[in-house]
Structures are given as C-alpha cells and as structure tokens.
N, C-alpha and C positions, 0 to 999 in steps of 0.2 A: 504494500500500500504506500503510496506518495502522497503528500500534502506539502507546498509551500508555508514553511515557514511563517512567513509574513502576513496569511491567508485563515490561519485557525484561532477559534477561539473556543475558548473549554469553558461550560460554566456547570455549576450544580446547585440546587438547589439549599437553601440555608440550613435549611435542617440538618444538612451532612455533617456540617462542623469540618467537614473538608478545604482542600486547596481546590481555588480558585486561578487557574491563569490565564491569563489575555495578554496577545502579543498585540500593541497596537505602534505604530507610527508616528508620533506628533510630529519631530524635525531629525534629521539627523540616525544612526544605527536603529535595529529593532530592539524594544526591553520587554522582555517578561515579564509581567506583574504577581505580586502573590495576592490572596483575595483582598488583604486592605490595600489594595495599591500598591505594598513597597517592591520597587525592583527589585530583578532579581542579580544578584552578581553571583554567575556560574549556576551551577543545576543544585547548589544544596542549599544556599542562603539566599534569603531575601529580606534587606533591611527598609526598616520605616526612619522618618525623618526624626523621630524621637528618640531614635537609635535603639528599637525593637528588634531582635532578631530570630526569625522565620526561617528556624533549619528543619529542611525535608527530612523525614522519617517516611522509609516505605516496608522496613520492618512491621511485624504485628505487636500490641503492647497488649497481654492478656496476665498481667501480674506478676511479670518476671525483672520490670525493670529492664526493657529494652530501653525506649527512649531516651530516658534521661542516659543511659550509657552512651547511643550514640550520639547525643547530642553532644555529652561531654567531649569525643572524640572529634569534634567537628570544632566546640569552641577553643577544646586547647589550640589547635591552628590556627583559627581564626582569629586568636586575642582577643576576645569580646567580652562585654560585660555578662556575667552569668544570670544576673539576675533578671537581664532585660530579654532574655531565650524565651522563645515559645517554641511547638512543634506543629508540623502542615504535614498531611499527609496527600504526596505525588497521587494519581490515581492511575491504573495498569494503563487506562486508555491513553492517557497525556504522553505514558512513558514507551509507548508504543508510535503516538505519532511522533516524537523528537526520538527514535531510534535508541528505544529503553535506557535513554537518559539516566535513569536512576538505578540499572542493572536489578538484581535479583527481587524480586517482592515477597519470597519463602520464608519461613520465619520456622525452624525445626532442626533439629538434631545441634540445637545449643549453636546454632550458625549466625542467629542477628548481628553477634557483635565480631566474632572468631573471623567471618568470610567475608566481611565490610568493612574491618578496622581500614585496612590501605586506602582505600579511594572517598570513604569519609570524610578521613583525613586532609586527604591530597582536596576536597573539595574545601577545606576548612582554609587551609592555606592557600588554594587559589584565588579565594574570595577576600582573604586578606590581603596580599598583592595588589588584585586590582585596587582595592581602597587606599591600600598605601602610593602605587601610582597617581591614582586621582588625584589626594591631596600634593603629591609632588609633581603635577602639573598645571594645578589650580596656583600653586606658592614659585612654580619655574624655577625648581630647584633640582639636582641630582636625588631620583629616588634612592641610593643608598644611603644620602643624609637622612632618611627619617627612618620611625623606626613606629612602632602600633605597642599598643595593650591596653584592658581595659575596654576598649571600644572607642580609645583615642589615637588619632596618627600625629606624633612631635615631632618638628625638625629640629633636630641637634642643635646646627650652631645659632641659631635662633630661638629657640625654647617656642616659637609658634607653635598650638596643639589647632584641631579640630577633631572634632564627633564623626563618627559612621556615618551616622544619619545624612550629615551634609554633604557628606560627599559621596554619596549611593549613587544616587540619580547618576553622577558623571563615573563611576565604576562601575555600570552596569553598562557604561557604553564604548567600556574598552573590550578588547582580544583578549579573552583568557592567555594566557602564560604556559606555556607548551613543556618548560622544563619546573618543577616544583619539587621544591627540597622539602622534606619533614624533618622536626625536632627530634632531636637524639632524643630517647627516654631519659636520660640525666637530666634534661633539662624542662621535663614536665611541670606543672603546675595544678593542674585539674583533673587529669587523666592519677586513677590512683589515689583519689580524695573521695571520701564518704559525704559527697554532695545529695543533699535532699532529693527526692522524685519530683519530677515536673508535672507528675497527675493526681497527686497527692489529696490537696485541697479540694480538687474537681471531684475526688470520688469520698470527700469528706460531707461538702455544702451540697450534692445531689447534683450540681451543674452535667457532671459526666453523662454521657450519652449511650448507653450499652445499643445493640441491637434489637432488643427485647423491648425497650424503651421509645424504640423512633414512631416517631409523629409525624404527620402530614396531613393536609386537605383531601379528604375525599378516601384517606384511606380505609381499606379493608381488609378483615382477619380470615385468616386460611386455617385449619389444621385437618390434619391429614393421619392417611392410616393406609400402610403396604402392607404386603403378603406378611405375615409374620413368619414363614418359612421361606428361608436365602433361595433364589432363583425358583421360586414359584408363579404365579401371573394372579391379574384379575379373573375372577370368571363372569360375577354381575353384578350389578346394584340395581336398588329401588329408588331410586331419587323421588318418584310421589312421595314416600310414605313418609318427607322431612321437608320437604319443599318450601311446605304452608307455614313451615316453626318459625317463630318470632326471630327475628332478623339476618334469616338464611336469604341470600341472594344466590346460590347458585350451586349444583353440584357437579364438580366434574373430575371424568378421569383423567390421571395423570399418567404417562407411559402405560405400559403395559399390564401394570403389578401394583399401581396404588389410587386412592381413591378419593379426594379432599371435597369438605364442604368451607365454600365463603358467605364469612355474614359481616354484617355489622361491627360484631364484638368478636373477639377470640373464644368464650364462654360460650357464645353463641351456636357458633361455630361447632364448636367441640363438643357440648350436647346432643346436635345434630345429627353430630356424626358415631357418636356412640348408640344411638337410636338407628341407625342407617340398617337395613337389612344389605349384608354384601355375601357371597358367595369366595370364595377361594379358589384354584386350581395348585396345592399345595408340592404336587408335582411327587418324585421318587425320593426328593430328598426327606421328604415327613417321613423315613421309616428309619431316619441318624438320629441316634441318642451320647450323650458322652461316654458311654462304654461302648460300643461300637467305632469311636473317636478315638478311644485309651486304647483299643486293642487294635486299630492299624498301625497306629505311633509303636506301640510295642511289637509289633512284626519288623518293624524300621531298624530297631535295636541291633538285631542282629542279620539283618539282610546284607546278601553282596554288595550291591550295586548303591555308593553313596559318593557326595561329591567335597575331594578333598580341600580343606583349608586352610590349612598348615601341616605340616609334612617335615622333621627332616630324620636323620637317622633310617634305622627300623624297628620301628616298636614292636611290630610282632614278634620278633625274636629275642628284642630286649626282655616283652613280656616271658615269653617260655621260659629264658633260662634265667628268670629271678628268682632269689631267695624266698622272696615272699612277695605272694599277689594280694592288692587291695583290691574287692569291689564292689559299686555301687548304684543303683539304677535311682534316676530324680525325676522327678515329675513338676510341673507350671501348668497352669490352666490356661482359660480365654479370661480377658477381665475385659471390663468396658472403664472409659474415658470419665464417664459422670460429671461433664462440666457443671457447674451451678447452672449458667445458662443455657437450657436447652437449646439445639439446633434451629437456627431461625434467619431467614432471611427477608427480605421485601423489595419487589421487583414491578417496574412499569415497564410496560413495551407498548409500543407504537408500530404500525408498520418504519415508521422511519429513525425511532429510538428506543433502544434498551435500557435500563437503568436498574443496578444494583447494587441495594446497600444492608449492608451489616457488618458480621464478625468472619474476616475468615484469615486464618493464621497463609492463605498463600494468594494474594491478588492476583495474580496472573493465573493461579490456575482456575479463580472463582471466574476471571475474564474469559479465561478456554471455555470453561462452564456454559458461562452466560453465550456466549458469542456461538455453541453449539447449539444449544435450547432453540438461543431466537430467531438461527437462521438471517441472520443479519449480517452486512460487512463490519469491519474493527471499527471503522470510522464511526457506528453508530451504535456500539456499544460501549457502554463503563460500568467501572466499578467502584463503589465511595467505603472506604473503610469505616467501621465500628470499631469502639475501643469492644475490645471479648472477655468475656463472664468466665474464663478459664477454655483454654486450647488442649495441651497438654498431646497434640498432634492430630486431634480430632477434626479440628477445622482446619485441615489440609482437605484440599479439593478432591474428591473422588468421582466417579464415573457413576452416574444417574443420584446423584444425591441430592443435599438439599437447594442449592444452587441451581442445579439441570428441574427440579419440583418445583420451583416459585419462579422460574421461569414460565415453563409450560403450563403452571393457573393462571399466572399475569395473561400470555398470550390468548387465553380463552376469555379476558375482560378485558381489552383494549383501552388502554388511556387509563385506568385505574390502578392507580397503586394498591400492592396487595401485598400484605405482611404474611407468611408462611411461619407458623411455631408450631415446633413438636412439642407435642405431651409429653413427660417426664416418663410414663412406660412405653413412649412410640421411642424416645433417644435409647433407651436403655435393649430394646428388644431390634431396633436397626441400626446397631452400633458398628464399627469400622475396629475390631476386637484386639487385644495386644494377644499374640499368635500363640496357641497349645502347642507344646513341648514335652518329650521326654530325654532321658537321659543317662546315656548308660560308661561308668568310667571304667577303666582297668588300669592300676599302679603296680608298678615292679618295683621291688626297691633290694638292691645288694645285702651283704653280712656285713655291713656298714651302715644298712640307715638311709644311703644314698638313692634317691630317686634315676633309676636307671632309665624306668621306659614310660611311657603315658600315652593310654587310647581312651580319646571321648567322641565317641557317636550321642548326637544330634538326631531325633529324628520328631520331625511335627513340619509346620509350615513353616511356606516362605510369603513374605510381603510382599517383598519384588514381583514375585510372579503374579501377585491380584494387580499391584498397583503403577507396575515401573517393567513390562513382562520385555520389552526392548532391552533393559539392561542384565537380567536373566539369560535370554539371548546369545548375547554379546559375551558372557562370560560361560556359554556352551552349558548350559542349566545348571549352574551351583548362583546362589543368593550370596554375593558377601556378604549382608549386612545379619544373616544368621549365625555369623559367627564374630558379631559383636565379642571385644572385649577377649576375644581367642584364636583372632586372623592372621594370618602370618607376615603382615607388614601394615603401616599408616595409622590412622587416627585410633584404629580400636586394638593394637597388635596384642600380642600375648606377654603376656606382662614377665613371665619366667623362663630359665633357658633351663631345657629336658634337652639330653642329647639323643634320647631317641622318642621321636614325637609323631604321632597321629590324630588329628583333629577333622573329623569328618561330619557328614548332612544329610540322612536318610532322608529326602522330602517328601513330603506328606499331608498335600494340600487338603483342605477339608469344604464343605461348602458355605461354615459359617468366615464370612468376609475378613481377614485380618488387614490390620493397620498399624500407625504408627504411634505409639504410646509410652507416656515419658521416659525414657534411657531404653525403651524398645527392649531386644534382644540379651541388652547389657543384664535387665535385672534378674531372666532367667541363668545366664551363661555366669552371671558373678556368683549368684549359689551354688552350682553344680560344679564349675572348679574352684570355687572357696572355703566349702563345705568340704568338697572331697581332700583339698590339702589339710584340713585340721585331720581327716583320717588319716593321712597316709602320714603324717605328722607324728600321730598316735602309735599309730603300726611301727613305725621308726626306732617311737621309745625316745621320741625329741618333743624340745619344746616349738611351740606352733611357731611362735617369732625366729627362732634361729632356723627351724625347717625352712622358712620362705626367707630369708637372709640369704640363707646358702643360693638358692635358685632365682636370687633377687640381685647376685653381683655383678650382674653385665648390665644392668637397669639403675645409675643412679640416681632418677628422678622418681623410680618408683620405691625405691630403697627409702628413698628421702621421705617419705609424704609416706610409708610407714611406717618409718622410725619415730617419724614427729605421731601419730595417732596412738603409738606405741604408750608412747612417754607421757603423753596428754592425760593417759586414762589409766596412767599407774603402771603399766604391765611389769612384770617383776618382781612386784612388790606383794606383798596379802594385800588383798582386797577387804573393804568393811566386811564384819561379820553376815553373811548372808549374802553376802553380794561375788557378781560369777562376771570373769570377763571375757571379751570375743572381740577378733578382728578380722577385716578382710583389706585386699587391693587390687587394683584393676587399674587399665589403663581407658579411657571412653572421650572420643570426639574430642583428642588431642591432649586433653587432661591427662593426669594423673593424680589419682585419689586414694584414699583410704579409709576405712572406719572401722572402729574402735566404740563396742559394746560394754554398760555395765548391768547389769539386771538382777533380779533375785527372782525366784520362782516359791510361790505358798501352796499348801496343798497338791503340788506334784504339775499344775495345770495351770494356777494362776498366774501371770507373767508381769512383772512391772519393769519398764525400762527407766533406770534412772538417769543413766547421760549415754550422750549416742558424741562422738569426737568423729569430725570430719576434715580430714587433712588434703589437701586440694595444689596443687602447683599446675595452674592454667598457663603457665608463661609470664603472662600478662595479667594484671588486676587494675579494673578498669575504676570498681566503685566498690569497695570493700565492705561496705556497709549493706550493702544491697548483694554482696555475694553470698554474708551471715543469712541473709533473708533465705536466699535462694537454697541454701545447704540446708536448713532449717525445713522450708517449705518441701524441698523433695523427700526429706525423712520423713513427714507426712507420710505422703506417697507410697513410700516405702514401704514404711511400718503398718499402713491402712490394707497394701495390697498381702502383705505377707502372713496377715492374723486372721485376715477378715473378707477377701475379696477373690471372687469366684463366680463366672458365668459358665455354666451350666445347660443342655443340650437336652429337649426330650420332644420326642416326635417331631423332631427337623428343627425347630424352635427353642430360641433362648428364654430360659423359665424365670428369670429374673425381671421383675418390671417397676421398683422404687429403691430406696433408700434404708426401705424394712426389710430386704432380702437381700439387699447390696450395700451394706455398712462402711461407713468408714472411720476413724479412730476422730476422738472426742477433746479436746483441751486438755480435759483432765487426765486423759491417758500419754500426753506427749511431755516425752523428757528433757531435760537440760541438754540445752545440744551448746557443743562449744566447737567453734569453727579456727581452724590452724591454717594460715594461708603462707603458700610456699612460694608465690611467683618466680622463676630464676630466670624469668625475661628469655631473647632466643626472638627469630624470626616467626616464630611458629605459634600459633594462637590458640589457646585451646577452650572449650567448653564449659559453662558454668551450673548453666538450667537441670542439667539430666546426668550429670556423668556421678556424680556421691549418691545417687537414689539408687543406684545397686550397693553397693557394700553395708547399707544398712542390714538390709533382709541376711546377710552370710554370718555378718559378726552377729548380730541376735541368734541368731541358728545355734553359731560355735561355741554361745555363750550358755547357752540353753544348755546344752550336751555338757559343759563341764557341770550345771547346776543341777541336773537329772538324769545322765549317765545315758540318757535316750537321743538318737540321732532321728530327726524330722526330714524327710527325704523330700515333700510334696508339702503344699499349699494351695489353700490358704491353712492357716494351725486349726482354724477354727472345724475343720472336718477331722484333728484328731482331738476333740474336745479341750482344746487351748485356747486361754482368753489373754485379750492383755489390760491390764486394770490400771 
C-alpha cells in the first residue's frame, strides 16, 4: 500500500484516549502533529510549547510497568524534564502507512522493554539533537557549543538557555540525524532509578480507561457464546424465542461455531442469550476427557520418534553404565489466563471504515485481525489501544477470536459501534490454554556422586504448531519454544553442563487450543528439571546447592543469581524451628534467575510460604522498583498456578467456568518476597515480567520434600489434598 506523505490524515475518535496525527503544511517542510498539536521531532516525541513531552509507546501496558520503562529509556536520551512526560499510543494503522515507523507493537515473552531498548533510545536522542540544532541555529552558533538537560538547551560560552517547547516547532523541521550516539550506561541518570509509574494516578482517580469501560454515542452490547467443544460448529438457533426481550436489537451468527445476541445493555444482552435455544454440532472431539489426554502424553514418554533439543554426548550409554539411575515421571496440566478483564473488544465498520478498540497485548496482530474480518484494504482499517485489565499472553491475537467476533457483529450493524464482552464462564471455557505436559527424566550418576548422563523426554503440546505453524515448519517439526529454559542455545538455554545430554519432544497436540501464558513453557520445564536435580542431589548423598555448583561452573551469571538466592534465604545455616528451605535456577528470555523457598508444612498438608527470595540478573535494570513489583506479582502466579490451578477436560469441554472452580491464592496466603537484583550490564537484554515465575513452583516443591519427606511430581497440590494457608 502507498500513501503520500503529505496527503494522510489519521484521526480517532476522543474516547480512544489515543494519538492523534495530522500531517499538515502551513509554510515550509511537512510536521506531524500529536493530538494537542505538538510537533513531532522524529517518530517517538512530540513536544508542546509548555514543554510537555509526548513519547510514543506502542508496547501494551496491562500492569507490568511497560510505559513508564520505556519512557524512561527515551527520556534519558532525550534530556527532558521527567515530570513534564506523558504517553501517546502510535496506532498499527498510522504505523503501517509511514512504513511501521514505530516497529514491533507485540508486547510478550518479557520483550517490551528487552527488544526496544536500542531504537527507543536512539529515538530519544534523535529528538534531542534536533532541539539542540534548532536552538543552535535560532542563536547562529556552532551546535557543539551547547549542550540540553532538563528540557533546556544552554550555550556554553554565553550561559543563553531556552525551553523545548520553543524550539519544537523549528526541530520538527529539521532532517533527522542519520548517525546517533547513545550514552554509555556510566553515564545514566534515569535509566536504573525507581521512578514512579506514569499511570499510577489514572488508575487511582478512575480517569483510566480499560476496554470494558469504553463509551461512545450510539453504542451497543454484544455477548456471545461458541461451541463449548474446540473445533465443533453451530448447528441452530431460535432467535424468535429472545427477539421481543427488553432491549435485544439483534441476533446473529458469528462464523461458523458461535452465536451473539446485541442489545442495549450488556445485561441485556446476556440474559438473552442464556434464554436463546441453540443446538451444537459438538463434532468427535466431545468423546476427549483429561484421561484420555494423560494417556496419549504418557504413550509420548517412551515413544521412538521425538524431536531433539539439546543433545551432546551420549546419554544412553552414559545412562546404562551408571552406578546409579534416578527416575522420575512429572506431570503440568492446561490452566487458563483468568484476566480480571474479560475478553472484550468494540468495533465499527462501515463499508468504507473499520475501527477497533480495546485491550490487546499485540496491535498489529489485532490489525491482521481486524483487517481479515472486514475484508477491507489497510488504509481503512485501525486499531486504538486500551490500557488491559491483565494480558499475561492472552490478549495476543489468535485466529477466529475475539477481534475476528466483534468484527463480524459490527459488520452485520453497519455504522454502529458494538462492544463485544465475554462472560467470565465464556473466557474461562474458550481460553487460549498454557499447554499439558508430561515428563519423564532419567539420571546417571558415577561412584562419585557425579552426574554422568541426563535424558528428559517432553511429551504434551506445542504452541507453535496452533499458533506460529510457519515456524514449526521451518525448524522441520520440533517447537523450540517447548523446550523453554532447557534448549540448547539463546534466551532460554540450559542452564547446567551434563556431558552427556538428551533433551527431547514427544508432541502431542490435543484439540483443546494452547497459548501463551506467563513464563509459558519455563514454568513446566523449571519443575521437572529442578525438582528432578534436588533428586539426583539426594541420590548423590550431596547437598542441593553444591550439587548445582558443580554443574553450575561454566555459567557464571547463573552461578551468580544463585548464590545470591542462596544466601538471601539463609541456606546453610538451621533454618527457624519449623521452617524447610528450597531452591531452584533457570535461565528464561535472557534473564537469569533464581528462587529460594522458606515454608513450614502443619498437619502433613497445610503449607504456609513464609519468604519466596528472587534473585534476577537481567543485564540491565531499567526501574528497580517496578522490577520488586514485577518479581512479586509473578510469584503470585506462580504460587496460585502450583497449589490451586487446573483446567480440566470432560466430554470435549473444559469443566471449569469461574473463580469457584478456578482459585487463585489470597493476600493472606502471599509471602514476604525479597527481591536481589544482579544486573552485570552486557549488550544483551534480558526479561523481567515472566522469567522468576518459574522457580517459584520448584523451590516450594524442594522445600516441601525436605519438610515431608514426600516428592509432588504433578499439579496443581491441590488434587493431592495440599493447601496453602
């Protein structure tokens, strides 16, 4: 698609709380506008003459502390005053016609900040430059005389200052700067300061706008209801028999397999539709239960045919002729996402324009989305972002979901915007699933102690294959990202050196939908080899920490981060009376992490987690305040999926459908967490959001097993009558 420059204007609607740009002409070069007018200098700032600064974010911000990180990342280059920062959020379409200007709009696998820092950056200080020209040829001075900060440019031998503000207008109407240096990290300022959130206040005074919340003239409430069996269809509805209900406007099918009533009100709506007489065609998969799921993955176990992921030595041989074999089969379930905010979008179409807004942790892929459904070209479709009620990888775009649904009701009401919410048992029963898994290890170890050989078969799904089947493909049917935290090289590699090693993937796709969910793969694979080394630790006749010492000396950032988790939580020492400790390490999304368990167990079953120590070397720490957050918040996660959380298969259908069947852990049950940050800096960026939410689940595990002599192979605890109090 082409479009002149000088020829588009982009507007949306006020409600969006979106960026607004128009390129218009008065005299002289073209300037961008951001919605209050201020030019723009470069693709990431846009200042106002009061010297406000309008840095693009096209990341998603769903409580993780994206924005204000990359914002901070844009204002240390740019010198700016901090407190005069706001944030605009680019829209896919805008960043489509200026030739994805603002690159990536995905927001997952701990990438906001990790796969943006560079060119943030590099936007922060290009925008700086030009202001710094501007005032050095508004003054006709050599721009190396002056110099910025604060959101002032000074000339040296003059002590003359001026504001941003004043001089935007004429630095929006220079040539970007083709060659841009960045600040050495020594010489930061902001980057690596526990600066407040910038959405803070918004979601204190209610100003914040979630998806669930948007407003408009004329709008209308959709909800909806699909096959509750994966790859089933419609077969009929009665739309008479709901038609005449107080403020139903309309019922209609949506694709092939679901079926929405629009009213008035969402209540409306939703009454309607649970009165609807509908028919199903529930297809062959209504006869899969989760045993029938458990006993193909356990076929997997020991099947020929699996796809290698690390590899060196030979462990089968290591294994025969060891002194002693450890072994162990593990189990993970499906769990769902459970954002607070249900799945929800709201969409208008026109024959001549598309428009969609809400929560989705990938714009561009909601664009795909959209721009599929409407059957429209790019030019007239967009996407306006929502702040999101919780992602955790859920609102990543998927294929016929709720983006492709609230398109095609829009389309059947022309000119009316129509807000699409799921029920809290529609999200929960058409979830996008973190993937079942089993897990079978075998340990060899000498008349030493020594870990000779090590084979872990994998077998359950792959994500790839539902969601990304192109890169699947490409790497001749093995998934890398199932071997999270245990692949043989990059962001997730294996954190220990076995000199004879086998790391393989029986795959075992099922028909309920798997997705991407927080640390994904990591939080199965961190218990099954973390767990498994405190065995073969045991079988050793070593202690756990010196066991992974030893196989921890080619790795010293991994050594690092858990010696510090080590020491944090006493190890070595007696522990309080009553009290049992557990550790684990992994390396996830560039990171390296560790955690460090203390607990006590009453009556054999009741489990209280006193402190969880999460030891972390990301490279980089961008906002260390908000990393405590983040370390914090995935232990949550963690600790909620590992005691408590469980989706479960019966007659094709997922049998869970609230908050009473699908628990998650309480204030009262969440421990003192102390966070230990290791950054050792390095070109290399690493993850904050997802990579510590596995080692919680392995150290509680190991911790458990010294306080009750009992090893928990499967999760949730709660299916071997384990609570956490």
């Amino acid at each position: 698609m082409r479009m002149n420059r000088r020829s588009f204007i982009v507007g949306s609607a006020a409600v969006t709380g979106g960026l607004a740009l128009g390129l218009r002409l008065p005299f002289g070069p073209t300037v961008a506008r951001a919605q209050d007018g201020s030019p723009e200098i470069g693709v990431w700032v846009a200042i106002a003459p009061d010297d406000t600064v309008n840095i693009r974010v096209v990341r998603s911000e769903m409580g993780q502390g994206t924005i204000t990180g990359l914002a901070q990342l844009v204002a240390e280059e740019l010198e700016c005053n901090w407190s005069k920062v706001r944030i605009e959020y680019p829209t896919p379409g805008e960043s489509v016609k200026r030739k994805r200007a603002w690159g990536d709009f995905s927001t997952g696998g701990s990438r906001g900040i990790r796969e943006s820092h560079e060119y943030v950056r590099k936007g922060g200080a290009t925008a700086r430059m030009m202001l710094v020209q501007a005032a050095a040829d508004q003054w006709k001075v050599p721009v190396a005389e002056c110099s910025a900060a604060n959101s002032v440019i000074t000339h040296g031998p003059t002590k003359r200052r001026i504001s941003y503000g004043k001089v935007a207008e004429a630095a929006a109407r220079l040539e970007p700067p083709k060659d841009v240096k960045l600040k050495d990290p020594k010489e930061w300022k902001l980057i690596g300061k526990p600066v407040k959130r910038l959405d803070t206040a918004d979601k204190v005074n209610g100003k914040m706008v979630y998806g669930i919340d948007l407003k408009m003239p004329g709008l209308l409430n959709a909800a909806i209801k699909a096959c509750p069996v994966f790859g089933g269809t419609l077969k009929s509805f009665d739309a008479a028999q709901v038609t005449g209900m107080k403020g139903v406007k309309k019922v209609v099918q949506v694709g092939d397999h679901a079926v929405a009533v629009v009213g008035d009100t969402w209540w409306q709506a939703k009454t309607a539709l649970d009165k609807l007489p509908i028919a199903w065609d529930e297809g062959p998969n209504a006869k899969v239960s989760s045993e029938t799921i458990a006993e193909m993955l356990k076929a997997g176990l020991d099947a020929d045919q699996a796809f290698v992921g690390n590899q060196n030595g030979n462990a089968k041989e290591a294994l025969a002729g060891a002194a002693k074999k450890v072994e162990a089969v593990y189990a993970y379930p499906f769990q769902n996402h459970a954002c607070m905010e249900p799945m929800n979008i709201t969409a208008r179409y026109t024959p001549e324009k598309c428009e969609v807004w809400g929560p989705t942790q990938n714009g561009e892929g909601a664009f795909a989305a959209a721009l599929a459904a409407s059957g429209l070209p790019a030019d007239k479709v967009d996407v306006y972002k929502t702040m999101l009620g919780g992602g955790f990888g859920r609102r990543g775009a998927y294929p016929d979901d709720y983006v492709t649904q609230a398109v095609l009701i829009a389309k059947q009401m022309p000119g009316t915007p129509v807000k699409l919410l799921w029920s809290r048992e529609e999200d929960m029963l058409q979830g996008r699933y973190h993937p079942v898994m089993q897990c079978k290890l075998v340990g060899g170890l000498d008349s030493s102690g020594n870990l000779t050989g090590l084979h872990m078969r994998l077998s359950g799904q792959s994500i790839l294959a539902a969601v990304r089947p192109e890169v699947v493909q490409a790497q001749k049917g093995r998934d890398p990202l199932s071997f999270q935290g245990v692949f043989e090289s990059g962001e997730h590699s294996f954190s220990y050196t076995v000199p004879n090693l086998l790391i393989d993937h029986a795959m075992r796709n099922t028909h309920v939908p798997p997705g991407f969910w927080r640390g994904v793969n990591i939080n199965q694979n961190a218990i099954f080899i973390e767990c498994f080394m405190d065995e073969l630790a045991e079988a050793a006749g070593q202690d756990a920490l010196e066991f992974r010492r030893k196989l921890l000396a080619n790795n010293p950032r991994g050594l690092g981060v858990l010696n510090a988790a080590a020491e944090k939580i006493g190890w070595g020492k007696p522990p309080p009376k009553g009290r049992f400790y557990g550790l684990a390490v992994l390396k996830a999304f560039n990171s390296y992490v560790a955690g460090a368990a203390e607990i006590s167990v009453t009556d054999g079953n009741k489990v209280k987690v006193h402190r969880l120590v999460g030891a972390t070397d990301p490279g980089h720490a961008v906002n260390p305040a908000q990393i405590d957050r983040q370390v914090a918040g995935s232990f949550v996660y963690g600790l909620s999926a590992l005691f408590m959380q469980e989706c479960t298969v019966k007659d094709g259908h997922i049998e869970q459908t609230n908050f009473h069947d699908y628990n998650s852990m309480r204030i009262a049950q969440m421990p003192k967490v102390e966070t230990v940050l290791l950054p050792t800096g390095g070109t290399v960026w690493g993850g904050i959001g997802e990579p510590t939410i596995c080692v919680a689940a392995p150290a509680v595990l190991n911790a458990f097993y010294r306080a009750t002599g009992k090893r928990m192979r499967s999760v949730p605890l709660k299916n071997q009558g384990i609570e956490l109090v």
